[in-house]
N, C-alpha and C positions, 0 to 999 in steps of 0.2 A: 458201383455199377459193374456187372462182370464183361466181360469180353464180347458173349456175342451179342447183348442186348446193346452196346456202343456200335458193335460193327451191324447193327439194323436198322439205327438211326442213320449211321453215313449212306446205307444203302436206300434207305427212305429217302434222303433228300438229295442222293444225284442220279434219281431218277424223278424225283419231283422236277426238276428245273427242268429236264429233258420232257416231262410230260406238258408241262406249260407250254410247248409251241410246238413239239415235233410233229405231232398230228393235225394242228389247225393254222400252223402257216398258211399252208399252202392256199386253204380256203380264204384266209386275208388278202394273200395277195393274188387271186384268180377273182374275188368277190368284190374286195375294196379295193386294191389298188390298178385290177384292171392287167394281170400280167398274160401274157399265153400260156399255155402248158409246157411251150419251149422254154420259156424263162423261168415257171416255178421248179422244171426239172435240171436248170441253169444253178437256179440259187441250193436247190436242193444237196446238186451233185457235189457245190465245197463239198460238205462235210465228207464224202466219200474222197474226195483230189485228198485232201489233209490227212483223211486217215492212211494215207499211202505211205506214207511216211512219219507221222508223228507220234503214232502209238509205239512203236517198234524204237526211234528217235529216243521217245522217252524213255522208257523200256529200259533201253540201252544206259542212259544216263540212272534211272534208279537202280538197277543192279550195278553198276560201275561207281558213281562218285555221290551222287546227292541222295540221300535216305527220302524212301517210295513216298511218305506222307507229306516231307514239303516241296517235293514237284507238285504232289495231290494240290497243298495250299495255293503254290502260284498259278500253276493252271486256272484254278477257277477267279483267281482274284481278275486275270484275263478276262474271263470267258463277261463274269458281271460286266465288264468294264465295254465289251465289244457288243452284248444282247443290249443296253443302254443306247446302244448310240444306232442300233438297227431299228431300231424304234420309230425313229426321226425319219425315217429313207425312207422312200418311195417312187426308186427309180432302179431298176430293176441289174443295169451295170452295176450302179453304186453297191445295192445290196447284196450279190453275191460276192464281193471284198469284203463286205461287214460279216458276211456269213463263213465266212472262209477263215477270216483270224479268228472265229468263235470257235472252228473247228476243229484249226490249229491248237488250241488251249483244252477243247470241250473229250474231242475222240481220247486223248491219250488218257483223260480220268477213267475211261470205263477201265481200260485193264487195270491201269493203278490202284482201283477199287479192288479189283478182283484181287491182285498182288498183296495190299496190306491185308484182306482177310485172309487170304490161303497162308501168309506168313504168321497174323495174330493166333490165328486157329492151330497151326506149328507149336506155335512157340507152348501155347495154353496147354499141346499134349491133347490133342484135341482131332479125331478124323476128319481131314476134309469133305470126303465124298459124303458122309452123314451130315456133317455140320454145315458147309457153305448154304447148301440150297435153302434151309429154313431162315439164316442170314439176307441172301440174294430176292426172296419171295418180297421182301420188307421195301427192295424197290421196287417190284410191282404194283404194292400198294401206294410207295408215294406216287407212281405214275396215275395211276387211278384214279388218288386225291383229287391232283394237277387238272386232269381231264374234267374233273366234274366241276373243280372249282371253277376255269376260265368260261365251263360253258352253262353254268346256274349263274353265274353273273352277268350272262351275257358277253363276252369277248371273247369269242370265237370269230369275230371280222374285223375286231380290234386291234391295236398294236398294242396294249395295255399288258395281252400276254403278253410280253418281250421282257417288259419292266417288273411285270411278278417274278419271271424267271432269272433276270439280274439278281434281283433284291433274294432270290434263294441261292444264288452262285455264292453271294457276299458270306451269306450265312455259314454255306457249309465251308466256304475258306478260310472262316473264323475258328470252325469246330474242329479242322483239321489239324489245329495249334493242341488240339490235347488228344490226339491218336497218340497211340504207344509208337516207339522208335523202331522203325524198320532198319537194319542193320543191311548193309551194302555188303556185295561179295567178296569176301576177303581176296587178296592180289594173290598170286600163285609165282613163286619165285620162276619156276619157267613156263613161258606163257607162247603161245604162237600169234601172228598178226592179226588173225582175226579175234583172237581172244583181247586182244589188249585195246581192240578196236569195240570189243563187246557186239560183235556180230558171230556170236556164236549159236546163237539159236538158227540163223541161215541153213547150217550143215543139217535140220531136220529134212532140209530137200533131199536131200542124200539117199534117204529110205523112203523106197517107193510107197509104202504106205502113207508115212505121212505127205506126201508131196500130194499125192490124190487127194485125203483129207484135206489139206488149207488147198487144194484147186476145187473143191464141190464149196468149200466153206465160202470163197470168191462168188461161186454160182447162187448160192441162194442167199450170201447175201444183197445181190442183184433184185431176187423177189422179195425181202422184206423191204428193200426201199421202195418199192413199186406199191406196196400197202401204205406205207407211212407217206407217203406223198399224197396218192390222190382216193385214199379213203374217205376223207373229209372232204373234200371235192365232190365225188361221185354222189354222197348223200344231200348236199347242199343241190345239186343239179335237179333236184326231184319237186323244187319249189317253181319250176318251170310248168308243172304239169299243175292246174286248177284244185286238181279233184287232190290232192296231195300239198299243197300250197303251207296249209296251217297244221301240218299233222306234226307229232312227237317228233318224228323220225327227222324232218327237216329242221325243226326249232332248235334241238338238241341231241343232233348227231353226235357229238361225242361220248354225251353220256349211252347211248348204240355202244357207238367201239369201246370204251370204256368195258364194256362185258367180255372183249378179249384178251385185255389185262387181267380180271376179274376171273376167268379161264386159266390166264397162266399160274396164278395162287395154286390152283389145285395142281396142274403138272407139274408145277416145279417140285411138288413135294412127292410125286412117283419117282422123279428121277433117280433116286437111290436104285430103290426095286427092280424099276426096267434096266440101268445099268447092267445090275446085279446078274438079272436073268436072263439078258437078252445081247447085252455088250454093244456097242457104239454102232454098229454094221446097222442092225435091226431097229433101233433111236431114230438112225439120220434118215434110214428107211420111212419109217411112221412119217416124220416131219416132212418130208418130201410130198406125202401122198395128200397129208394132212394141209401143206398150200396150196395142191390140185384143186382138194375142195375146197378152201377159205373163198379160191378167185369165183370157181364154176358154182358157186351158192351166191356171191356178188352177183353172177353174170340174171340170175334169174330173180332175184333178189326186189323187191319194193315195198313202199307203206302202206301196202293193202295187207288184208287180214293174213293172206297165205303168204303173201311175200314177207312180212315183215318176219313168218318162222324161216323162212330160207339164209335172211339177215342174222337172224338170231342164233341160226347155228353155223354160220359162215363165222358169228365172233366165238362160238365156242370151240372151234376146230383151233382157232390160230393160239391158242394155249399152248395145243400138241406140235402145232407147226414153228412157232418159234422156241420156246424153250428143248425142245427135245433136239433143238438144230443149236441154237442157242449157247445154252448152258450147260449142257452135257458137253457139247462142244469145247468148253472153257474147263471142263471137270476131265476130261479125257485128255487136252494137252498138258494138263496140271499133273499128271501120274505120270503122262509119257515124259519128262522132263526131269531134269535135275537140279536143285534147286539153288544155283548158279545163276542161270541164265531162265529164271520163274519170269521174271519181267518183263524180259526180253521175248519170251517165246509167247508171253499173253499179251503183248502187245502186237507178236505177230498176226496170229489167231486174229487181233482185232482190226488189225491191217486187211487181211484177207476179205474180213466177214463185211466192216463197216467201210475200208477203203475202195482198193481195185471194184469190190463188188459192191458196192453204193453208189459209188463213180458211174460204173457202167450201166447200173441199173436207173441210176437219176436222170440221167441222157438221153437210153435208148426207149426208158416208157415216156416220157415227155415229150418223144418223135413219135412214137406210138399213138400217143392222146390225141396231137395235132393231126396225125395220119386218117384218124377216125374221127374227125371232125368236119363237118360240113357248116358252115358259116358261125361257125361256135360252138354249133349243138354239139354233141359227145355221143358215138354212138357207143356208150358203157357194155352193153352187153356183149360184141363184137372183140372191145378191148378188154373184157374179164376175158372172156374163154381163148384171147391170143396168149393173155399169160398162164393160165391155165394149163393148156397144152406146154409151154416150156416147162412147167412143173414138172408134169407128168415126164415127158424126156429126161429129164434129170433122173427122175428117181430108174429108170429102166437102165440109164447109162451107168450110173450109181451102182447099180446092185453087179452089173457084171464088173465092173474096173475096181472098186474097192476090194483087194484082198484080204481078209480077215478071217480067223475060226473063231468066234465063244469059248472061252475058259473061265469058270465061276471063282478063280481063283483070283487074290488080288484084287479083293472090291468090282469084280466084274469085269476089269479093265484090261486083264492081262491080252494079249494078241499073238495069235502068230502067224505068219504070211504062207502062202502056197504057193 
């Protein structure tokens, strides 16, 4: 089996685990177990508190002493170990502790993932910027699997999701036993404190370019946790209404969002191209404008004939909105980097995107949700076009503070500041 068809499978199945609950927690515990919005954006926001630290932590540790594939293994042998017993909970303290050691374990695999491909695809003699994404697409699909399977079984209000996505953490912590050997940074006879400390990747703050880039990257990852939280909320709420009670839309909301995964298949494989021709500036651009409308399509959005096209193109925009923010994102720190401190700087990127800004973002729309709420009810369309408008401010404040020119040179990636 060659190299990248292995490295498609790991990315099939740690985004399968992540698709088994990311999206339809929250509907469990707003649906079944009766939480507020404050407490699903409680539980939610672990996984942002943990990634402040743990990606980067890790990071730190696979470019320094333990080789990237078996932190990759213990990580998840965790994560199974913590979704297992979150299962059981039903009280909304207890479970964000349960949610929080998962995330402790769960955040630092995404860069890890990223790290052993961009290292296997190295070693194979192999370009990353061509090869990663058709790699990375393959966890799109298992996310999408994940989506349709918990919700054609019916457990979307379950806790059964919890225990499928154990029972796939175990799996891939087994598979990881025959990834190829990721080779740590060799020690460097003179070395300064932060290097020895393996907080080298820190010094990207340095230059003003990247410090803007991982502070937008913190900002919008603020708005995808505000999709991944109460996406599936929002359409489950529409069984409150008679006339919409038994339609697709409520039955099987996921398999809905599911078309925004199904979305990203096709961006993730322009991402060469636009790189190419367009360079990082013009990418973060699109994906900014591109969650403006994911939110302001939600906000007018229902399972009537016309609404259900508003939905429908709300999940094809978030393709362009998260991967072009995303991935490119992961593909740009990957070239501005040295390949020292690869781990270190993808688990910062992951810090930025999934921690500080998941953090804040699980928080402040779960005060948001509550804000717009009157005896329960959710007034959704008020709370689309509040994040909506934050979109759009990003991307206006984005376009003047990002210094950058386009150079076609260097796989599209080269920069230079003004």
């Amino acid at each position: 089996m060659n190299i990248t068809t292995r490295l498609k499978m790991m990315s099939f199945m740690q985004y399968f685990i992540w698709g088994s609950w990311l999206v339809t927690l929250g509907s469990w515990m707003i649906n079944t177990l009766h939480f507020t919005g404050s407490d699903v954006g409680m539980v939610y926001s672990s996984k942002g508190l943990e990634a402040i630290i743990m990606p980067s932590l890790v990071g730190i540790i696979a470019d320094k002493w333990l080789r990237a594939e078996r932190a990759y293994l213990l990580c998840h042998l965790i994560c199974a170990a913590a979704l297992c017993y979150a299962a059981q909970v039903n009280e909304p303290g207890l479970m964000f502790w349960v949610m929080l050691v998962n995330a402790m374990a769960f955040m630092p695999t995404i860069a890890l993932s990223n790290t052993i491909s961009y290292s296997c695809l190295e070693q194979a003699g192999l370009d990353t910027v061509t090869h990663f994404p058709p790699v990375r697409v393959y966890g799109t699909l298992g996310f999408i699997i994940a989506m349709w399977t918990i919700s054609l079984m019916g457990l979307e209000l379950s806790n059964i999701q919890l225990y499928i996505a154990a029972g796939s953490s175990l799996a891939l912590a087994l598979y990881a036993l025959t990834l190829p050997s990721i080779p740590v940074a060799r020690k460097k006879a003179s070395q300064t404190l932060a290097s020895k400390l393996g907080l080298n990747a820190f010094v990207l703050f340095r230059q003003p370019r990247m410090a803007v880039f991982f502070l937008f990257a913190m900002l919008l990852g603020a708005v995808l946790q505000i999709t991944n939280t109460f996406g599936s909320p929002f359409l489950h709420d529409f069984a409150r209404n008679p006339a919409y009670a038994n339609s697709f839309i409520v039955n099987y909301p996921s398999i809905l969002l599911s078309v925004s995964q199904m979305s990203e298949v096709f961006f993730i494989l322009t991402i060469p191209y636009f790189l190419q021709c367009f360079g990082i500036k013009t990418v973060m651009l699109m994906s900014m404008l591109a969650w403006m409308l994911r939110f302001g399509l939600f906000a007018f959005g229902d399972p009537s004939a016309t609404g259900v096209v508003l939905l429908m193109m709300s999940m094809i925009v978030y393709g362009c909105a998260f991967d072009f923010f995303n991935i490119s994102g992961s593909v740009f720190v990957e070239q501005e980097v040295s390949a020292d401190i690869r781990a270190s700087a993808q688990g910062l990127f992951m810090t930025m995107v999934n921690g500080v800004g998941a953090y804040v973002g699980a928080i402040l729309s779960g005060m948001a949700v509550d804000y717009f709420s009157v005896e329960g009810v959710k007034d959704w369309q008020t709370i689309w076009l509040v994040f909506a408008a934050y979109a759009l401010v990003l991307t206006v404040v984005f376009y003047f503070c990002f210094n950058y020119r386009h150079s076609p040179k260097n796989n599209g990636l080269s920069t230079v500041t003004h």
